[in-house]
C-alpha positions in Angstrom: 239.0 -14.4 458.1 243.1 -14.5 456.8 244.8 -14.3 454.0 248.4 -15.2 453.1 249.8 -11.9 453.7 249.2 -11.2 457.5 245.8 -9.5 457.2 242.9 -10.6 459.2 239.8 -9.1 460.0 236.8 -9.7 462.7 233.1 -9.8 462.0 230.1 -9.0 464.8 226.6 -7.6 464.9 225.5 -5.4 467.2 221.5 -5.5 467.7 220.7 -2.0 469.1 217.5 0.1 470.4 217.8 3.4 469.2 217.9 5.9 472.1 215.3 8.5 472.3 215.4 12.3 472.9 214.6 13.1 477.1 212.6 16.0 478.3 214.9 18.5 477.4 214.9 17.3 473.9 218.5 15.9 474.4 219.9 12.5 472.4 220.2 9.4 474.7 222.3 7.3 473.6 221.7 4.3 471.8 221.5 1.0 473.7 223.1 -2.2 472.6 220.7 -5.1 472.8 223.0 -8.0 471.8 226.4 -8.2 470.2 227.5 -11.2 468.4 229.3 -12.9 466.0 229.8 -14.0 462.5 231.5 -15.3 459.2 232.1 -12.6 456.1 231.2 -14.1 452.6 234.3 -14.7 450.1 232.1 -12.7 447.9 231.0 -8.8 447.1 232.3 -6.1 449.2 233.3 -8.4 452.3 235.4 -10.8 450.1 238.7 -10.5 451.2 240.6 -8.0 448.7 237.8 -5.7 449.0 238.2 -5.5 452.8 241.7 -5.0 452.9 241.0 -2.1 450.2 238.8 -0.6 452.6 240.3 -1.4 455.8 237.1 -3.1 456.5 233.3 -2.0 456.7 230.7 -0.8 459.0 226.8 -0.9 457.8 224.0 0.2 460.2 219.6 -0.5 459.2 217.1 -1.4 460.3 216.8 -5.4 461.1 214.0 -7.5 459.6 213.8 -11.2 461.0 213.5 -13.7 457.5 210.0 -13.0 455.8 207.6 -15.3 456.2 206.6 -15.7 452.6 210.1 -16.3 452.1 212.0 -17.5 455.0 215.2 -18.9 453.1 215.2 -16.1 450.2 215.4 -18.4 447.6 212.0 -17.2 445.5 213.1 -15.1 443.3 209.6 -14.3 441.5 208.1 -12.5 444.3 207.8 -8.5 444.2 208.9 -6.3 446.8 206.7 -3.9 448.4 207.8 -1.1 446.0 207.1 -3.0 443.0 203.5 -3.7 444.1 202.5 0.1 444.4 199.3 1.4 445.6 199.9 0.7 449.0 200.1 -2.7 448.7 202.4 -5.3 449.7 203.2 -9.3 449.6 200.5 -11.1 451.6 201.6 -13.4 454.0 202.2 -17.2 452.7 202.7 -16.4 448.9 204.1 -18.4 446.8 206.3 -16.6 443.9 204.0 -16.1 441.7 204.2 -12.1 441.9 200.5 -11.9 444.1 200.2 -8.9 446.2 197.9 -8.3 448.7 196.1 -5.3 450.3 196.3 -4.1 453.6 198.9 -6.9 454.8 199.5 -6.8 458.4 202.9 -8.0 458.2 204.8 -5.6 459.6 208.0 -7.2 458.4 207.5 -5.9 454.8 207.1 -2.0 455.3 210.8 -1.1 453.9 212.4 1.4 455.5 214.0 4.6 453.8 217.1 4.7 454.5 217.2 0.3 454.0 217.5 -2.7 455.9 219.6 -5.5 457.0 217.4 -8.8 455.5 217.9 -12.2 457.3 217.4 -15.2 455.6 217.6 -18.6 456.6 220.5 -21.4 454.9 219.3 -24.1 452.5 217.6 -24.5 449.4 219.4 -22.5 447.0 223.3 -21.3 446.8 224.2 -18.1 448.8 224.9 -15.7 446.6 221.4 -16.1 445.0 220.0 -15.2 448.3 221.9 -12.3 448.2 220.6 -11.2 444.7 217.3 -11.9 445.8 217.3 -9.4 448.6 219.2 -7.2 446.4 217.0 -6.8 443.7 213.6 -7.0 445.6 214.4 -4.9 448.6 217.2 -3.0 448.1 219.2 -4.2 451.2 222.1 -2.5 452.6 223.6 -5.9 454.0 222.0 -9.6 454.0 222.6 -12.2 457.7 222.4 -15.5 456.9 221.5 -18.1 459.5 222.9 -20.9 459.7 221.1 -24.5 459.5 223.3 -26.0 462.8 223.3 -24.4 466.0 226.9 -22.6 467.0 228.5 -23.4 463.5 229.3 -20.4 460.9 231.9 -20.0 458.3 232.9 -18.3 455.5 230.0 -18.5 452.1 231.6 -18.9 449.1 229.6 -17.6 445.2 229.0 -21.1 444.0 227.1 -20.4 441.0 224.2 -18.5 440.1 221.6 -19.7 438.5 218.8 -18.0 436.0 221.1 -15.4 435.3 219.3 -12.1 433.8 220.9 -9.6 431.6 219.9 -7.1 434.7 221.5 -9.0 437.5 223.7 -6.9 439.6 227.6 -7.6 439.2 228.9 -9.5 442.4 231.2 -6.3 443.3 227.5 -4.6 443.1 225.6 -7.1 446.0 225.3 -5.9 449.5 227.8 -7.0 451.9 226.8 -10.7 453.5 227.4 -12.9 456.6 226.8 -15.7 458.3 225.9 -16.1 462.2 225.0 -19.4 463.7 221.6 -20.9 464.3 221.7 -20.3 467.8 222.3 -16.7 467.3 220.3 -16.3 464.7 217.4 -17.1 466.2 218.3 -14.7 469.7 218.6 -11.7 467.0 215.1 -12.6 465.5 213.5 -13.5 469.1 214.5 -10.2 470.2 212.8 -8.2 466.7 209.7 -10.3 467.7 209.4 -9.1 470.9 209.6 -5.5 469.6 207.4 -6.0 466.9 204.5 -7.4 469.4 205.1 -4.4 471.7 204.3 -2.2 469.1 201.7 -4.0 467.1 199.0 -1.3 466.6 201.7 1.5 466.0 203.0 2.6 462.5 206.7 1.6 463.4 208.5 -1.7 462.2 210.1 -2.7 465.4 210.5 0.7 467.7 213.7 2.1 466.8 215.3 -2.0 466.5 218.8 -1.6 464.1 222.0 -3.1 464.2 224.9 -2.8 463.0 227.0 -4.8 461.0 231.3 -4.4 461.7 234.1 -6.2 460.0 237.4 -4.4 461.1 241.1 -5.3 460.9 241.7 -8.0 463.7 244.6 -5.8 465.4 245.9 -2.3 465.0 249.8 -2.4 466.9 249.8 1.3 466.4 247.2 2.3 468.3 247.0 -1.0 471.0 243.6 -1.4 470.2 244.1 -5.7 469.6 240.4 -8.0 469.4 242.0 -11.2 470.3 242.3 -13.9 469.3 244.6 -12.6 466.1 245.1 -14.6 463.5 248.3 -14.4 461.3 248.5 -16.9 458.1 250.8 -17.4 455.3 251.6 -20.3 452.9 253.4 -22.0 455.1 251.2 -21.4 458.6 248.3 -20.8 460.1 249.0 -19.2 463.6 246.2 -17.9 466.2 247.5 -15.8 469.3 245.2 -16.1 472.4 245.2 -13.1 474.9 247.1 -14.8 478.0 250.8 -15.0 476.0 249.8 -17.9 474.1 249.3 -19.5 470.7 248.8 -22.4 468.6 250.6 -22.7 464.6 249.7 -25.4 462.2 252.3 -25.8 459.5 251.7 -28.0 456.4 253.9 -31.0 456.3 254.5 -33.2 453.3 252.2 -36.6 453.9 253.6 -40.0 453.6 251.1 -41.6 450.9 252.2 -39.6 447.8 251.0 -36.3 446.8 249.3 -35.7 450.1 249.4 -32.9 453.0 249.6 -33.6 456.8 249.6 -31.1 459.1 251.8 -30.3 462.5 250.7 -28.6 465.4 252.8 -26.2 467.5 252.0 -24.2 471.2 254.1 -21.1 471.8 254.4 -18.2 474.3 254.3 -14.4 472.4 254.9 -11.3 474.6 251.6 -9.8 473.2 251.7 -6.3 471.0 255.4 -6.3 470.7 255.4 -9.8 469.0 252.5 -8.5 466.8 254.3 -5.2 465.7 257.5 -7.2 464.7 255.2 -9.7 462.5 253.9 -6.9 460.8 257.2 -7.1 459.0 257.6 -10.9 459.3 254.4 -12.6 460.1 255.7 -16.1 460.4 256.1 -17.0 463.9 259.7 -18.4 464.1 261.1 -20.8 467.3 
């Protein structure tokens, strides 16, 4: 993600197994699983002014794989496991009409205290009512999207909300949200599966299963710490530098039917962090 101003930023998630204390009650340190990809919403604290505010964000939870009374988070009626009380929680299959259920096995919707990182699958309803949904009925810290087609992500965008309540959170207010493809989506939830059958009969969601959510700056010339490829835009270009002292720019061209936009491609050489630490200054690439 870029915007017109030089600043760019990097999203992954990190699915990690929480390392437990050794004999002599020493930490171990915790063990990363998977890391992967994936897209920051336009909306909420990762839209694009708020990150550059912050110089990006870093969540960690627990992970729970999308519910299966609610795989696409769309139902907006159903209560969370607080809101049912008396140890009770949603029974497997509901449908949102507010039923809860005793004694549910579902492991996936014992909430954690300290909150989780809800994934949801795409489709059926706009994005950021997926996000209010896991908002209001569990309290998220961040939401993952999966995408519906297989190695494909990109940025979500607000749309519009719909059955608006006078209570509804502000969007400055909803947890932060991304987007990770299909394919990846369903490696993150095969590998919470797997640790949620090794533990069945214990009182643990997933055995110490987090992960944690990054979106940094793309490049820091100060300190040489660069996660290529970096990407530098402005009005007038779009440039991507690749690691080996190469790029690609596409500048905007005027079309030849009236009123429309063509655009050129370019290939250039860079010398790596020195031509990065001059375009903090002047981040259009010039021949």
């Amino acid at each position: 993600m870029a915007d017109s101003n030089g600043n760019s930023f990097t999203c992954n998630i990190s699915l990690k197994k929480k390392g437990n204390r050794s004999s002599d009650n020493s930490e171990v340190e915790d063990r990363v699983l998977v890391v992967l990809p994936c897209a920051p919403s336009l909306f909420g604290p990762t839209g694009l002014s708020n990150l550059v505010k912050n110089n990006g964000l870093v969540i960690e939870a627990e992970i729970r794989a999308p519910r299966n009374a609610d795989e696409m988070g769309c139902n907006f009626g159903q209560p969370s496991d607080a809101q049912c009380g008396n140890g009770k929680s949603m029974a497997p299959g509901i449908e949102a009409d507010g039923v809860c259920a005793s004694n549910s096995t579902e492991k996936q919707d014992i909430e954690s205290n300290n909150g989780i990182m809800q994934m949801v699958k795409r489709g059926e309803c706009a994005f950021v009512e997926k996000i209010r949904n896991q908002h209001r009925q569990h309290d998220c810290k961040a939401v993952i999207v999966v995408n519906s087609e297989r190695e494909n992500i990109f940025v979500m965008s607000s749309g519009i909300l719909s059955a608006l309540e006078d209570n509804d959170p502000p969007e400055a207010l909803l947890p932060p949200s991304v987007m990770v493809s299909k394919e990846d989506g369903q490696q993150i939830i095969d590998v919470i599966r797997e640790y949620e059958a090794k533990n069945e009969l214990t009182n643990s969601f997933n055995d110490g299963i987090f992960a944690t959510l990054e979106i940094q700056p793309n490049s820091n010339t100060e300190t040489h710490n660069i996660q290529w490829p970096v990407v530098r835009s402005s009005q007038g270009a779009v440039q991507v530098f690749a690691s080996n002292g190469w790029g690609v720019q596409a500048t905007p061209q005027e079309g030849k039917a009236k009123g429309t936009t063509e655009w050129q491609m370019f290939i250039f050489s860079h010398d790596g962090i020195n031509t990065l630490r001059n375009l903090a200054e002047d981040y259009i690439y010039k021949d």
